[in-house]
VEXMARMI-929362 format. One record per residue: residue number from 1; residue in one letter; x, y, z of N, C-alpha, C, O, CB in turn. Coordinates in steps of 0.1 Angstrom, whole numbers, plus 5000, padded with zeros to 4 digits. Glycine has a CB too. Layout:
<rs>
(NUM,'a',(X,Y,Z),(X,Y,Z),(X,Y,Z),(X,Y,Z),(X,Y,Z)),
...
</rs>
This chain:
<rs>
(1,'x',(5008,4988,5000),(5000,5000,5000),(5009,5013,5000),(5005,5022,4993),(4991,5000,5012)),
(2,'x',(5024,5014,5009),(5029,5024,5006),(5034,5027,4996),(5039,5038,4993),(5033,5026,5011)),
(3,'x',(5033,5012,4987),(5042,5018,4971),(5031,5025,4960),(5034,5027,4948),(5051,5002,4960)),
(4,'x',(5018,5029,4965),(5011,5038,4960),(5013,5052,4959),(5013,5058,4948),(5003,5036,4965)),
(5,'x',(5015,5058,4970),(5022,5069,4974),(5038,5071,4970),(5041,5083,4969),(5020,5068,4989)),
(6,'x',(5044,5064,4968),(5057,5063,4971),(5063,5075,4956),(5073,5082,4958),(5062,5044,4971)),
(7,'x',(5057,5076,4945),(5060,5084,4936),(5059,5101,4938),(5066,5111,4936),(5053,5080,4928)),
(8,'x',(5042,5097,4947),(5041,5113,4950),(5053,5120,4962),(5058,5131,4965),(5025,5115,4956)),
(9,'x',(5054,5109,4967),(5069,5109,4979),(5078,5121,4971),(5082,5133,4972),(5081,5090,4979)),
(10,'x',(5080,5108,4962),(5097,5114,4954),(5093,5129,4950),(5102,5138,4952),(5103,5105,4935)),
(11,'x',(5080,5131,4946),(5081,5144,4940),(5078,5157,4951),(5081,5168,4948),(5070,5144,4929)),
(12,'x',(5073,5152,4964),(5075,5160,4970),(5090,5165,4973),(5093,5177,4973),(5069,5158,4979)),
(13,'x',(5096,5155,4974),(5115,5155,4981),(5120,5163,4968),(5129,5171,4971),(5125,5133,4982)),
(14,'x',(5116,5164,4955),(5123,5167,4943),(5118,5183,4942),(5126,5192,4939),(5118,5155,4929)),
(15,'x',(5105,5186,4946),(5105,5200,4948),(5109,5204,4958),(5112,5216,4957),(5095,5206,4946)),
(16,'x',(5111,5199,4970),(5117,5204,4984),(5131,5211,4981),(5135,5222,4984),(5119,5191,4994)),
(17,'x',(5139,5199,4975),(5148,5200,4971),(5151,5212,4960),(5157,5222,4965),(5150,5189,4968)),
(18,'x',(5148,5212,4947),(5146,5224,4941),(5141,5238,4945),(5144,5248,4940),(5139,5219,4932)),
(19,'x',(5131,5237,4958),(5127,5251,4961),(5140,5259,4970),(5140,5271,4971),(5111,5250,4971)),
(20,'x',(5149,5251,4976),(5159,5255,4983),(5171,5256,4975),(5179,5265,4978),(5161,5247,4995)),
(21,'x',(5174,5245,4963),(5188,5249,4956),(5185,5258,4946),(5194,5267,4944),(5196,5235,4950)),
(22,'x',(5173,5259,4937),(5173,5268,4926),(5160,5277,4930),(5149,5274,4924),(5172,5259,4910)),
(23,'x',(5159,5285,4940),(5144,5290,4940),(5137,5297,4928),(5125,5299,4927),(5143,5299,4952)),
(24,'x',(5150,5301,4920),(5143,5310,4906),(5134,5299,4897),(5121,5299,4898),(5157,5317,4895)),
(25,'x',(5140,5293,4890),(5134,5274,4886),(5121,5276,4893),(5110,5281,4890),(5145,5257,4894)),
(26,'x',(5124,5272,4900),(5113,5267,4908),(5102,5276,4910),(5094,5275,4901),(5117,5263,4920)),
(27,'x',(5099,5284,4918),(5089,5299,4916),(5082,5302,4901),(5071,5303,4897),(5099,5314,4918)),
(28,'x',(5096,5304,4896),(5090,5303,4878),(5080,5294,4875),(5069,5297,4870),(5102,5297,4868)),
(29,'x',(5084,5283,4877),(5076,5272,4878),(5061,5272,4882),(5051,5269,4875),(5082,5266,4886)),
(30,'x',(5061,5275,4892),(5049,5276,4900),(5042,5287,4896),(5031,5284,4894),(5051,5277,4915)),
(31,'x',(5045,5302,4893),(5034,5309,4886),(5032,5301,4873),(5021,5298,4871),(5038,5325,4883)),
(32,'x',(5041,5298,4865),(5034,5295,4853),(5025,5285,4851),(5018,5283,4841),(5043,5293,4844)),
(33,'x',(5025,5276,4866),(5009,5268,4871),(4998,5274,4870),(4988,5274,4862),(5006,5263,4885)),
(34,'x',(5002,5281,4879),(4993,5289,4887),(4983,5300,4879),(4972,5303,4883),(5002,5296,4898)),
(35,'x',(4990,5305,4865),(4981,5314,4857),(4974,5307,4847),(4964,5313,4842),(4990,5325,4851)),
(36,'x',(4977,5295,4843),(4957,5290,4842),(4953,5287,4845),(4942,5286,4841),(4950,5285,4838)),
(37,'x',(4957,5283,4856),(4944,5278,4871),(4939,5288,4873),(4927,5286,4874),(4948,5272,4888)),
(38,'x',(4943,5302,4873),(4935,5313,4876),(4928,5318,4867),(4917,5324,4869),(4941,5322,4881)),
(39,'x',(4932,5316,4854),(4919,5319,4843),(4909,5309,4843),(4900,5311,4835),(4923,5320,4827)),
(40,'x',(4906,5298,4850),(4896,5291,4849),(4887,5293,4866),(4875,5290,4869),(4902,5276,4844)),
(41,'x',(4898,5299,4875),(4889,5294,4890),(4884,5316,4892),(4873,5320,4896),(4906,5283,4910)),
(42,'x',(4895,5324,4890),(4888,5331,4892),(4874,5343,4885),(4872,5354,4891),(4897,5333,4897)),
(43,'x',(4870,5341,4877),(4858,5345,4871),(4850,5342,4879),(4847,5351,4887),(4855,5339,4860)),
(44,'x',(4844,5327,4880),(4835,5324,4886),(4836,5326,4898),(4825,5325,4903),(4832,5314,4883)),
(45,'x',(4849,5330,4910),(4847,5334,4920),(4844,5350,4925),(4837,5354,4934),(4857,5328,4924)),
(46,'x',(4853,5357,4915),(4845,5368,4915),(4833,5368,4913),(4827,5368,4924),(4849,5374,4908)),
(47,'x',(4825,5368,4905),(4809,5364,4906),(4799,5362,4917),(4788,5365,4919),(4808,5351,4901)),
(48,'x',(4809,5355,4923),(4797,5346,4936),(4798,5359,4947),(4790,5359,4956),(4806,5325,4946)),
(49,'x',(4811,5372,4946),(4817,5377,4956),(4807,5394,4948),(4809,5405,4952),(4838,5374,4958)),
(50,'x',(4798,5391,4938),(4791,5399,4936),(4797,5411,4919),(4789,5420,4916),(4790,5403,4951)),
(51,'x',(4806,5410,4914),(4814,5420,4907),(4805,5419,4896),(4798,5409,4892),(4830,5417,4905)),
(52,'x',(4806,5432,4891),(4798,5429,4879),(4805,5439,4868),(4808,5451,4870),(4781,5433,4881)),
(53,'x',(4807,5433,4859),(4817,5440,4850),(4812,5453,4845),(4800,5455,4844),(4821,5431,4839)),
(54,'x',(4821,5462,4841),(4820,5476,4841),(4817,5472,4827),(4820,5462,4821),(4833,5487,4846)),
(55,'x',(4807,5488,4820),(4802,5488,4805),(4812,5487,4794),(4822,5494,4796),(4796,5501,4802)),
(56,'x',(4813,5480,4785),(4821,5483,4774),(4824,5493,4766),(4817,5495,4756),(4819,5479,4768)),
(57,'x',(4836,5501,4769),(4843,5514,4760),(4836,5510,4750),(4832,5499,4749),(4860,5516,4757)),
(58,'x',(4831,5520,4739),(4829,5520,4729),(4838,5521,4718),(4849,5526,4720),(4824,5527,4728)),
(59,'x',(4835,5518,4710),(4844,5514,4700),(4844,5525,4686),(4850,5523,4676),(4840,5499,4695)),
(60,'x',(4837,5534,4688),(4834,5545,4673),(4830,5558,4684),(4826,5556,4696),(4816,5539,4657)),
(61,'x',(4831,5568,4679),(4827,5577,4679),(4815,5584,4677),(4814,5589,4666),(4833,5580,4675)),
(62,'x',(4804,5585,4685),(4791,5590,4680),(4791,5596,4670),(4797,5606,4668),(4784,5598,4687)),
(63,'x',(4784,5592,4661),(4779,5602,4644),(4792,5597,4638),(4794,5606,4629),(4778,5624,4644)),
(64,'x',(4801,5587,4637),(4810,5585,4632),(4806,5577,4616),(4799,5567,4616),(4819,5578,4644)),
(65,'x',(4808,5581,4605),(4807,5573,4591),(4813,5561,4593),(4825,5562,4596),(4813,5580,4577)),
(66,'x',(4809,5550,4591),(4813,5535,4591),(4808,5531,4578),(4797,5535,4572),(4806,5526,4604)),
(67,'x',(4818,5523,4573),(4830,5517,4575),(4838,5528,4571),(4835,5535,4562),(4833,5504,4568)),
(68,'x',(4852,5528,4582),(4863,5535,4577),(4869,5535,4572),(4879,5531,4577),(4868,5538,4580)),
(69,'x',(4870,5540,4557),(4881,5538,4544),(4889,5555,4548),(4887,5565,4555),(4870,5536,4523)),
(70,'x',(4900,5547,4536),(4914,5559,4534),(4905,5573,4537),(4905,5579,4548),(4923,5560,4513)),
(71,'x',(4897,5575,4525),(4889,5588,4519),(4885,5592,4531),(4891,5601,4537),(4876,5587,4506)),
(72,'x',(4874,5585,4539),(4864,5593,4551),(4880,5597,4563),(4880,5609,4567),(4848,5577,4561)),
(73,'x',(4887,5590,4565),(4898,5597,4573),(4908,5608,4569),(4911,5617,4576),(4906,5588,4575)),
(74,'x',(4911,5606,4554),(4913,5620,4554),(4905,5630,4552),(4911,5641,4552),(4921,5621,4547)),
(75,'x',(4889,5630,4548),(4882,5639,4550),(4880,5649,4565),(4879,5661,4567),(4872,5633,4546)),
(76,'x',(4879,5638,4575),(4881,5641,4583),(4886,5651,4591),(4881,5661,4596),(4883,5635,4584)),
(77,'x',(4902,5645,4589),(4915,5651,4591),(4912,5668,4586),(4912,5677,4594),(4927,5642,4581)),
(78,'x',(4910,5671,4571),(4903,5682,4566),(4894,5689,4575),(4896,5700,4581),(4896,5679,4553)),
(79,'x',(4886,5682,4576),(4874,5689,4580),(4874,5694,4600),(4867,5702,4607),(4862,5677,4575)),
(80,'x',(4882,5688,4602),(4883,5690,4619),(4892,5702,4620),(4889,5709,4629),(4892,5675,4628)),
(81,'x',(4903,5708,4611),(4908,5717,4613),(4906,5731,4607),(4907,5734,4595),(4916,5715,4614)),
(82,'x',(4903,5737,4617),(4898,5752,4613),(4902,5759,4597),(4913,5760,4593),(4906,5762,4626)),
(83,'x',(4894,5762,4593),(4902,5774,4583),(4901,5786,4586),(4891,5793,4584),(4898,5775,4570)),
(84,'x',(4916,5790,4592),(4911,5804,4594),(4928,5809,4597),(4935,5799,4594),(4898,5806,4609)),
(85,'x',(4935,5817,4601),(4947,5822,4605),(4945,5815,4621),(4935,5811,4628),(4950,5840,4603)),
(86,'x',(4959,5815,4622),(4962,5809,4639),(4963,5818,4645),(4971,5826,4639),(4974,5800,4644)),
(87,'x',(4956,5825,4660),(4961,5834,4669),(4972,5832,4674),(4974,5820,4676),(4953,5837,4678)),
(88,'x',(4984,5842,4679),(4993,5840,4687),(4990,5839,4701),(4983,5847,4707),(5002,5849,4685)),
(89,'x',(4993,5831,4706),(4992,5825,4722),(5001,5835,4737),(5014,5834,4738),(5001,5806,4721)),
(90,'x',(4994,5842,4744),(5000,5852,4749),(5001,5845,4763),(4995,5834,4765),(4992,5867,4748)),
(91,'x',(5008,5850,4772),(5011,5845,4785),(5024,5835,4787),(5029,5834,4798),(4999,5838,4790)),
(92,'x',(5028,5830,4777),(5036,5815,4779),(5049,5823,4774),(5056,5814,4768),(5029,5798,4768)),
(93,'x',(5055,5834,4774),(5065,5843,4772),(5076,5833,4780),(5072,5826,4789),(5061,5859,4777)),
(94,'x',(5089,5834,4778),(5099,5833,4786),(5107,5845,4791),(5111,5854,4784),(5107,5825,4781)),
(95,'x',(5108,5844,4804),(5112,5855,4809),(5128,5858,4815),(5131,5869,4820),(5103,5855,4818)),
</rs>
């Protein structure tokens, strides 16, 4: 009956061993477990703890022309800036 166990033995002794001679290995190791266990355990625990996901950013611009080709962007571009002379900007002088 103990030669049932007797593998999981070794592997405890083999990370014991490894967590004290190479702790970098080893740590390494263990997050890179550890981060898909957490894409599968924590969703659903958040959930139970109440979180409710925030709205989705939008993705366009209200009144935006879809689909966006070359032409509607550089119209755009045109059209967003003023035509007119630039005022000079007073206050920001160096002194």
């Amino acid at each position: 009956m103990a030669s049932l166990f007797r593998p999981f033995q070794r592997s405890y002794n083999y990370l014991y061993r490894t967590a004290h001679e190479k702790p970098v290995m080893f740590y390494s190791v263990v997050l890179g477990v550890i981060g898909p266990v957490m894409t599968l355990v924590i969703p659903p625990l958040r959930q139970s703890f109440g979180y409710v996901p925030p709205p989705a950013v939008p993705s366009s611009y209200p009144g935006l022309p879809l689909p966006l080709t070359m032409w509607t962007i550089i119209h755009m571009a045109c059209v967003t800036v003023p035509n007119r002379p630039r005022r000079p900007i007073s206050g920001y002088e160096d002194e």
